[in-house]
C-alpha positions in Angstrom: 57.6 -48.2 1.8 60.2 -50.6 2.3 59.1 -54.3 2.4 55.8 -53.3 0.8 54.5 -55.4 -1.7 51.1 -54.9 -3.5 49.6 -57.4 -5.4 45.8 -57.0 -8.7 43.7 -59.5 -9.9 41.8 -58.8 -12.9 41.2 -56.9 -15.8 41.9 -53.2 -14.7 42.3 -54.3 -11.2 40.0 -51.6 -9.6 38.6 -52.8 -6.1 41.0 -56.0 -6.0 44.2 -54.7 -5.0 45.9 -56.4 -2.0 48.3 -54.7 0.2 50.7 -56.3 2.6 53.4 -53.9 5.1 53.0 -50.8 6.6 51.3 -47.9 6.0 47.9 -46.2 4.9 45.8 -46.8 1.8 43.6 -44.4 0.1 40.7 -45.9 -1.7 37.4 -44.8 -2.9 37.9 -41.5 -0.7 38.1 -42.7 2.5 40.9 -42.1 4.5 42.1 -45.4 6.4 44.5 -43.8 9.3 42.4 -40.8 10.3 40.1 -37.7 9.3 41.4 -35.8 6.4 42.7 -32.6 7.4 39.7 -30.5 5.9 37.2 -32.5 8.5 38.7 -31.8 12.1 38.6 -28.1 10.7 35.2 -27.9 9.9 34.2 -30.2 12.9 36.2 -27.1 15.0 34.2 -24.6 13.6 31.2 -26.6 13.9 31.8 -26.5 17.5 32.9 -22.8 17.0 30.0 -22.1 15.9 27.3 -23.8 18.3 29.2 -21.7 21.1 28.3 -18.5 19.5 25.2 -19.4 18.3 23.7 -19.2 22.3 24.6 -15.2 21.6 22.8 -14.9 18.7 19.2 -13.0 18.4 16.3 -15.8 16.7 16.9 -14.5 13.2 21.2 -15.0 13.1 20.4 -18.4 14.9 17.7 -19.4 11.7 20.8 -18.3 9.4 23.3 -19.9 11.0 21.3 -23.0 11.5 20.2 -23.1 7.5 24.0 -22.5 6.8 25.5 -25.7 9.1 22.7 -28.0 7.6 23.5 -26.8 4.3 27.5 -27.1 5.2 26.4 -30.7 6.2 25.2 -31.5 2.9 28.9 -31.3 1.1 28.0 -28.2 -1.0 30.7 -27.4 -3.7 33.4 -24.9 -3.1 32.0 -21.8 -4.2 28.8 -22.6 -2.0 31.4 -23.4 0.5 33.4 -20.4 0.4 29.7 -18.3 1.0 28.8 -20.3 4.0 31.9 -19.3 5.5 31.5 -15.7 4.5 28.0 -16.1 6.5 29.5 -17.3 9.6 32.3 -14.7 9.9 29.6 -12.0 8.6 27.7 -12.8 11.4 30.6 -13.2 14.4 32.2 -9.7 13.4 28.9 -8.8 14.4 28.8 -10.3 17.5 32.0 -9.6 18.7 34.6 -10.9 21.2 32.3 -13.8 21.0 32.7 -14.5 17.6 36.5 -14.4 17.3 36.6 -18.0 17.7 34.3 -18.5 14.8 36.9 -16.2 12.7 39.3 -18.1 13.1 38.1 -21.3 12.5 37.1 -19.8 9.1 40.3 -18.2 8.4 41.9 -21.8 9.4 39.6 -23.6 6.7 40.4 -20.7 4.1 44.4 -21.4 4.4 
């Protein structure tokens, strides 16, 4: 950005980078003007969800339960992609009430 300067200190200069002007910095993951994209998707589904869980018999709600607490944990991608395939498994099968849930996974799947 214009008018930006940056300034290191040190030898490789990780963790001691100054920044002075406008705009966002990145470092060590965390996003400094707001959620990344990825976590106001999951947070929707999340919430997605929660609202069809209160239609679910006891076994879907231990499944769905096990699968947000497992979601919670960061799993990698391919775990990822399953826990998805759980949730959308499971709203097909409930219905009307589940089309939220759909799409909240079909948002996170691009």
């Amino acid at each position: 950005m214009a008018g930006d300067s940056y300034t290191q200190h040190g030898a490789g200069s990780i963790g001691h980078a100054t920044h002075s002007g406008s705009g966002d910095i990145v470092a060590g993951g965390k996003y400094v003007g707001g959620n990344p994209p990825e976590a106001s998707a999951i947070e929707k589904l999340l919430e997605e969800v929660q609202a069809m869980r209160r239609r679910l018999d006891e076994s879907d709600r231990a499944e769905v339960d096990a699968a947000v607490e497992e979601l919670q944990g960061n799993p990698p991608e391919g775990r990822f992609r399953r826990i998805l395939a759980t949730f959308s498994g499971i709203a097909t099968l409930v219905g009307e009430a589940g089309v939220p849930v759909i799409t909240a996974v079909k948002a996170l799947m691009g």
